[in-house]
Structures are given as structure tokens and as C-alpha cells.
C-alpha positions as CSV (number, residue, x, y, z in Angstrom):
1,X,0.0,0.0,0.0
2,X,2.8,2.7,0.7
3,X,5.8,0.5,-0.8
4,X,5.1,1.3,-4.7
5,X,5.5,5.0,-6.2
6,X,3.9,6.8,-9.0
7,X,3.4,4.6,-11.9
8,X,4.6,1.6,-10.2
9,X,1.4,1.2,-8.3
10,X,-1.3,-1.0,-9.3
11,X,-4.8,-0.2,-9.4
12,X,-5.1,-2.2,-6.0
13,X,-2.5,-0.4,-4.2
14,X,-4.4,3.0,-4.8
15,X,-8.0,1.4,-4.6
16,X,-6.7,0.0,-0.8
17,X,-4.6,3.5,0.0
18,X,-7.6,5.7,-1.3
19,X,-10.5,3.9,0.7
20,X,-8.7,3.5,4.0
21,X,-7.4,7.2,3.9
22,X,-11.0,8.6,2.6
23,X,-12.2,6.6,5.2
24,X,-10.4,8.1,7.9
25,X,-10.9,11.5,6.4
26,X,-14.3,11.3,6.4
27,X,-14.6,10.2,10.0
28,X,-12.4,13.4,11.1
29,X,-14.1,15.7,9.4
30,X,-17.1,14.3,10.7
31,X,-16.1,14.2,14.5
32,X,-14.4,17.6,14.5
33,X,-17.5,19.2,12.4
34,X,-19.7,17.6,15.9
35,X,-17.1,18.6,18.2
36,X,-15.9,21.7,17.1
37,X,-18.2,23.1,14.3
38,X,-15.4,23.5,11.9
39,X,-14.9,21.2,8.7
40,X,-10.6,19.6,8.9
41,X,-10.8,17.8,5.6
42,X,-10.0,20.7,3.4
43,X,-9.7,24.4,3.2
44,X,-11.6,25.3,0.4
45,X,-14.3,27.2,2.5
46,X,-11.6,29.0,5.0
47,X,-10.4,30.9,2.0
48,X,-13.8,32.5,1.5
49,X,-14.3,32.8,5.0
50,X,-10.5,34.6,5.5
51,X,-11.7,37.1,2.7
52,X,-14.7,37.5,4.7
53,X,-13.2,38.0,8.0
54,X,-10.5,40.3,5.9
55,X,-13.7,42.6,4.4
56,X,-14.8,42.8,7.9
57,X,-11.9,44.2,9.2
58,X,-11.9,41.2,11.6
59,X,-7.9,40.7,11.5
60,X,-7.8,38.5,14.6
61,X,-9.9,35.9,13.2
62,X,-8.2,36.1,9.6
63,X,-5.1,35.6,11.1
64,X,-6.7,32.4,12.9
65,X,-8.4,31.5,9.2
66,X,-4.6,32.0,7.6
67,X,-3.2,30.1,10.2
68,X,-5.8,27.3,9.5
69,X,-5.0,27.2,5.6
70,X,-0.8,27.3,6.4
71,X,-0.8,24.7,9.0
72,X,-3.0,22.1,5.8
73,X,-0.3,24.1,3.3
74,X,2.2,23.0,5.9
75,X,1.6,19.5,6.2
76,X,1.0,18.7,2.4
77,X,4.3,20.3,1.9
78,X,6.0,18.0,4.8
79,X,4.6,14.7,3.3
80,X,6.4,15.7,0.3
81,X,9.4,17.2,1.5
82,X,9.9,13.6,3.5
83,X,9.1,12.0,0.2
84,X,12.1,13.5,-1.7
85,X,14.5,13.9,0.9
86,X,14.4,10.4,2.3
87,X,14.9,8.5,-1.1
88,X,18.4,7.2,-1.4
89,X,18.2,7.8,2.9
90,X,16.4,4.6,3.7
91,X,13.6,2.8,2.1
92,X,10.7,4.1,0.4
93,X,8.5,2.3,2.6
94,X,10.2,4.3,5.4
95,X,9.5,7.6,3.7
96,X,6.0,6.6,3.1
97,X,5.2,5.8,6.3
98,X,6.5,8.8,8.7
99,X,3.7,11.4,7.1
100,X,1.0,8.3,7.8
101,X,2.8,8.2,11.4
102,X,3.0,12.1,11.9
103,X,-0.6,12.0,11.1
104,X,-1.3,9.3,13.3
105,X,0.3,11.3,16.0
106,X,-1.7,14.8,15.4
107,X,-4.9,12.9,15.6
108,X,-3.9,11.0,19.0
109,X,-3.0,14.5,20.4
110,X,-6.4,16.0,19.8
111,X,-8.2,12.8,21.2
112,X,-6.2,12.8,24.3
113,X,-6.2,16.7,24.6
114,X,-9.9,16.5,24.4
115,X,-10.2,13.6,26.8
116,X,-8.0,14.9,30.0
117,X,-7.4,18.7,29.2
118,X,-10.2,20.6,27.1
119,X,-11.7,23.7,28.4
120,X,-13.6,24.4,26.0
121,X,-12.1,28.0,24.7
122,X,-11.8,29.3,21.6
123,X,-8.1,28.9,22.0
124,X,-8.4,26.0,22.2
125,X,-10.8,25.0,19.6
126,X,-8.8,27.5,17.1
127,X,-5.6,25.4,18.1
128,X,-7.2,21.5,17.5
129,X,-9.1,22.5,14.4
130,X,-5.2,24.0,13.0
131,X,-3.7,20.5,14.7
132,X,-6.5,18.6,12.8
133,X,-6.2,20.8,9.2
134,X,-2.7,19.9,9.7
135,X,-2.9,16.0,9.8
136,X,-5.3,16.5,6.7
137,X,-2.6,18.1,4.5
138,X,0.2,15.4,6.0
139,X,-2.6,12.9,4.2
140,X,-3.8,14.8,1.1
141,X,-0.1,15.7,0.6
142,X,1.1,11.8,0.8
143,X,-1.8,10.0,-1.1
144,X,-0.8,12.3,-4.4
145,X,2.7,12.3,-3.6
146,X,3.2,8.4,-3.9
147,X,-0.2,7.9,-6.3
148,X,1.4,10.3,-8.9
149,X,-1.9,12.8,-8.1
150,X,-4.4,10.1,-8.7
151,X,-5.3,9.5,-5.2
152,X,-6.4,12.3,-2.9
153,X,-9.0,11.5,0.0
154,X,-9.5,14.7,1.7
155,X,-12.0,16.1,-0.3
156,X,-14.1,15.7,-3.0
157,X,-15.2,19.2,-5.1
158,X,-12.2,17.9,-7.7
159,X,-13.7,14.2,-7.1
160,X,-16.7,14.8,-7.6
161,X,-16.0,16.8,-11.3
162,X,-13.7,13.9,-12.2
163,X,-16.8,11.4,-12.0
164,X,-18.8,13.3,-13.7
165,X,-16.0,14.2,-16.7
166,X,-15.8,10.1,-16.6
167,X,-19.7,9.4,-16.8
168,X,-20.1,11.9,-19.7
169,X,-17.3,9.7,-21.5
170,X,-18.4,6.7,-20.7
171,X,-22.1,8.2,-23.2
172,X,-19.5,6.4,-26.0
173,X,-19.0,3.0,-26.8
174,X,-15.6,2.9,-27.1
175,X,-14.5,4.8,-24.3
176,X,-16.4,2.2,-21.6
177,X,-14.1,0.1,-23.2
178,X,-11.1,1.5,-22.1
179,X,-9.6,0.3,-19.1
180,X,-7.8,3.0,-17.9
181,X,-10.9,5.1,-17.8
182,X,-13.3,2.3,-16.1
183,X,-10.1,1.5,-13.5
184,X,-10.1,5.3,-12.7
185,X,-13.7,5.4,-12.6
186,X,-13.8,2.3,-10.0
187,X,-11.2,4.1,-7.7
188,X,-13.0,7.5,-7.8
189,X,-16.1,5.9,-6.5
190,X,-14.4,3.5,-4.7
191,X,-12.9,7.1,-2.4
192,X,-16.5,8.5,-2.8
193,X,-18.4,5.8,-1.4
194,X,-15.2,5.5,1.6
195,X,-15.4,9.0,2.8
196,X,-19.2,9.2,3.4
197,X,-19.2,5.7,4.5
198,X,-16.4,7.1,6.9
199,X,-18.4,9.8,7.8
200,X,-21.1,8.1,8.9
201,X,-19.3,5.8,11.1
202,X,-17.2,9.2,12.5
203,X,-21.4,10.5,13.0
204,X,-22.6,8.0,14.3
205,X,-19.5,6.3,16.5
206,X,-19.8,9.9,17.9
207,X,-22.9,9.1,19.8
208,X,-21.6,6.0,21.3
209,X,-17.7,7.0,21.8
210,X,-17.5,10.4,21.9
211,X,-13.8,11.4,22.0
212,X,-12.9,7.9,21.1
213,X,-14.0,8.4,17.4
214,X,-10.6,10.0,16.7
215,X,-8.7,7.0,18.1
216,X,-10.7,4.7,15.8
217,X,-9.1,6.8,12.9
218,X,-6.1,6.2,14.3
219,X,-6.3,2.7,14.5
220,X,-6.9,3.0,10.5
221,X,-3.6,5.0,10.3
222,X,-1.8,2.3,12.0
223,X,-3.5,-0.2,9.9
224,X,-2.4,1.7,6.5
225,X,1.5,2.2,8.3
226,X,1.9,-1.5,9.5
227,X,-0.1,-3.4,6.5
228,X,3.5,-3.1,4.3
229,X,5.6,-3.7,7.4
230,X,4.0,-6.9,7.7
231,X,4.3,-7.7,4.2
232,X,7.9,-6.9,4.2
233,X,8.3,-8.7,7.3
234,X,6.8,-12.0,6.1
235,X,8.2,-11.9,2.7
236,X,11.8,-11.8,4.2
237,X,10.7,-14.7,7.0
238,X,9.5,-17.3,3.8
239,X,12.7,-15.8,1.8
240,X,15.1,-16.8,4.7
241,X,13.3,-20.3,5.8
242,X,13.3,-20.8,1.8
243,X,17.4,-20.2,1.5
244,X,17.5,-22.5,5.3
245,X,16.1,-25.3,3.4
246,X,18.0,-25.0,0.0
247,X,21.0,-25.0,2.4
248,X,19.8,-28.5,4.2
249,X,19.2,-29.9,0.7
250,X,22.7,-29.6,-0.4
């Protein structure tokens, strides 16, 4: 799922990556639009809203607004940054996994803030929402990094306009042929369907957890960070038993 790069992926690798990752997204954006009345899957809104703010002459809540787009600018931009720096480092796996892992980590600390230290300010709000935005870019960032911009989960305006681009084509014979197109169009739905799906979970998991919603999209992260590990691991464990008994043979 995070081993392969760009056009080395298969249509499974992206299909897996883009409905875990959707999943999760959806069940964040879901919990912190209950919690704290503020959308964390993607900015598009907060730039009208900082303009708004701006025409107001409210600068203390642009500022908060700005801050909010930076810290999702911020974490694509780290996913990335990781990406490049750490090949020729250590493995590509490695570099795959530490935005998954960061990710993980910003989720964990808005659970366990929420759990044992929220006040319920605005401060405080303003900061988990930012915390939150900020694990959403570290995502967005690394599902297009590694997918070659096929796979983004975070949101769905440019999803959406995709699918319908790829139902208009398929009004021709020849193009619900093709199997590029009718692959893409399987993985676009594929995110669709796993965000609101997630999203209803992150609803109504809500009512029955509470905070606890945002350690169930952790346990998704972890899930999407160890599944490769694992396979690693056991490829290497049947390799070495393989080359034990070729050993014994001779």
C-alpha cells in the first residue's frame, strides 16, 4: 500500500490507500464538524471565510483563518518534503510511512487533549481544528505524492467533477471500453463511497464514543503504516526459511 511510487502502483495499491485514507478523512471531518463546528478535511471554505473576516476588518480571526489554511499548506508540503529527501536515505516504505505516522500522532494529540485537558475556549478550539487541518494536508499531501496525483481523499469538489467528466465519457462506446478510464472510474467511487461511508461511522460512532472516534481513525492509520511492514516482514521470514532449506538440501 505505501511501498510502490507513481506509476509503479497497481490499481489495487491505490483502490486499498484511497479507501482506507478517505475513510479516515471522512470520519475526522465528521467528528471535529460535531465537536468543534469547523470542517478539517479541506480548506476550500476557509479561504472564503479569511476574505470574509478580511472585508470585515476582523484581523484577529483572519489571522486564525490564515493560520488554519498554512498549518494544511504546511503539512501537504511536509509529506512531500519527506518523500524526496528520504529517497536514497532509507527505504521508500520508510519515507511513506513517517507522514502516515505524523498523522497518526496529530490525531492522537487531539483525542487525548480532548479527553483529559479541554476547556472548551476558543483557544483552544482555534488550536485543535489547526492541529486537525494539519494532519489533513500530512494525508492529502502523501496519497498524491506516492499515487502520482491520482489518489487524494480529503476532499471531494475535484472528485466529484472527475466522476462526472468520466460518466459523460463513458455516453461512448468505445470509451467504456477502455480500461484505464473504467479503472479510474472504479477508484474515484471507490474514495466517494469510503469518505461518506467514513463519515457516517465518525457520525454515528460519535454518539456511542465520543472522543474515542478519533482513536478509531487512528487505528486506521496504524492499519495503512503497518499493512507493508507486515508484508515486508513475512516476505523476508519465507525468503530466509526458503534459502535454510535449499541449504539443508545440499
Amino acid at each position: 500500500m505505501l511501498r510502490k511510487y507513481s506509476n509503479h502502483r497497481t490499481q489495487g495499491d491505490n483502490i486499498k490507500l484511497g479507501a482506507l485514507t478517505a475513510f479516515s478523512a471522512g470520519m475526522v471531518n465528521v467528528a471535529s464538524v460535531t465537536v468543534f463546528f469547523a470542517f478539517t478535511s479541506n480548506i476550500t471554505g476557509y479561504y472564503a471565510v479569511f476574505a470574509q473576516e478580511l472585508s470585515k476588518g476582523n484581523w484577529y480571526q483572519g489571522a486564525v483563518v490564515l493560520f488554519w489554511i498554512l498549518l494544511f499548506f504546511m503539512g501537504s508540503f511536509l509529506s512531500n518534503f519527506v518523500i524526496i529527501q528520504g529517497r536514497g536515505r532509507w527505504s521508500q516504505y520508510i519515507s511513506h510511512a513517517i507522514p502516515v505516522i505524523l498523522e497518526f500522532l496529530s490525531i492522537l494529540f487531539v483525542g487525548l487533549y480532548l479527553d483529559f485537558f479541554y476547556g472548551n475556549s476558543l483557544q483552544e478550539t482555534e488550536f485543535l481544528v489547526a492541529a486537525l487541518l494539519f494532519a489533513m494536508g500530512l494525508q492529502n499531501g502523501l496519497t498524491a505524492s506516492i499515487s502520482n496525483s491520482v489518489v487524494k481523499t480529503t476532499h471531494l469538489t475535484g472528485l466529484t467533477t472527475d466522476l462526472a467528466i468520466l460518466v459523460s465519457m463513458f455516453s461512448k462506446k468505445e470509451n467504456r471500453q477502455n480500461q484505464a478510464l473504467v479503472d479510474k472510474f472504479h477508484l474515484l467511487l471507490t474514495i466517494m463511497g469510503s469518505y461518506v461511508l467514513g463519515g457516517i461511522f465518525g457520525g454515528v460512532g460519535y454518539l456511542y464514543l465520543a472522543n474515542g472516534t478519533f482513536y478509531l481513525a487512528c487505528a486506521i492509520l496504524l492499519v495503512i503504516a503497518l499493512y507493508d511492514f507486515y508484508k515486508l516482514t513475512r516476505v523476508k521470514h519465507l525468503f530466509e526459511k526458503r534459502r535454510q532449506r535449499d541449504v539443508c538440501t545440499v
